[in-house]
N, C-alpha and C positions, 0 to 999 in steps of 0.2 A: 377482545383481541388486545393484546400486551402491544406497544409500540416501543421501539427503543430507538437511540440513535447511536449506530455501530461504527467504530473508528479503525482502522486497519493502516497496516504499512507490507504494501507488496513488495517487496524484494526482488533486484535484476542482478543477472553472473553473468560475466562471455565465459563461451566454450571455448574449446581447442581453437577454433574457426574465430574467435572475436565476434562471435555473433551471440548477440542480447538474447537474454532467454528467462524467462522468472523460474524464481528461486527457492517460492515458499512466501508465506504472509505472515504477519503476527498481529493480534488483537491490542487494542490498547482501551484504555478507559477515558481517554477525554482528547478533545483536540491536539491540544501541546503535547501530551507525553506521546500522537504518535508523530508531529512533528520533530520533537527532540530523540526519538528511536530511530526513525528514520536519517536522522542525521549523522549521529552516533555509528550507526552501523556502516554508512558510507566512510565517513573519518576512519574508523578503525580498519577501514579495507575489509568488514566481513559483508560487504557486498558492493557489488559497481555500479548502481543505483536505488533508490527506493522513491516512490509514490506511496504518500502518506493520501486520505481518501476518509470521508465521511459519509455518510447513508442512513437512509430512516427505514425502518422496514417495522415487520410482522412478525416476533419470534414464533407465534404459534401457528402460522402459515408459510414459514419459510419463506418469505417473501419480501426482496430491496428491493428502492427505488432507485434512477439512476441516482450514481458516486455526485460528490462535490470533491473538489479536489484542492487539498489544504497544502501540500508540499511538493515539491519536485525535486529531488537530490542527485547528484551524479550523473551517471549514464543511463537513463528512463527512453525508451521506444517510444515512439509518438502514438497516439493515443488511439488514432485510426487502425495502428497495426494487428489493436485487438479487439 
């Protein structure tokens, strides 16, 4: 079984309503690049928060462990919400 450690940045928008909603995720290749995307993309205003988030999983069984979580950016929902 292949072991990898997968790096992501979840993306948060408000709606009409001002209420927090994710937005879409992107992939990264290593801690910092998804700290430094996550950043970026709050800076540039192309989203109202991101959680940056690392994980070890199973490519060949589809299968994470729970997140570590590397960043916090902007406007992020607290963590129980999901």
């Amino acid at each position: 079984m292949s072991h990898v450690q997968d790096y992501v940045v979840q993306l948060f928008d408000r709606g009409d309503r001002g209420v927090l909603s994710t937005a879409g995720i992107r992939q990264c290749s290593s801690p910092d690049g998804a700290k430094r995307l996550a950043e970026r993309l709050v800076r540039e205003k192309r989203a109202a928060g991101a959680l940056a988030y690392s994980r070890p999983g199973a490519i060949s069984a589809s299968e994470f462990s729970s997140p570590t979580f590397l960043a916090r950016i902007g406007d992020v929902p607290e963590i129980d919400a999901y």
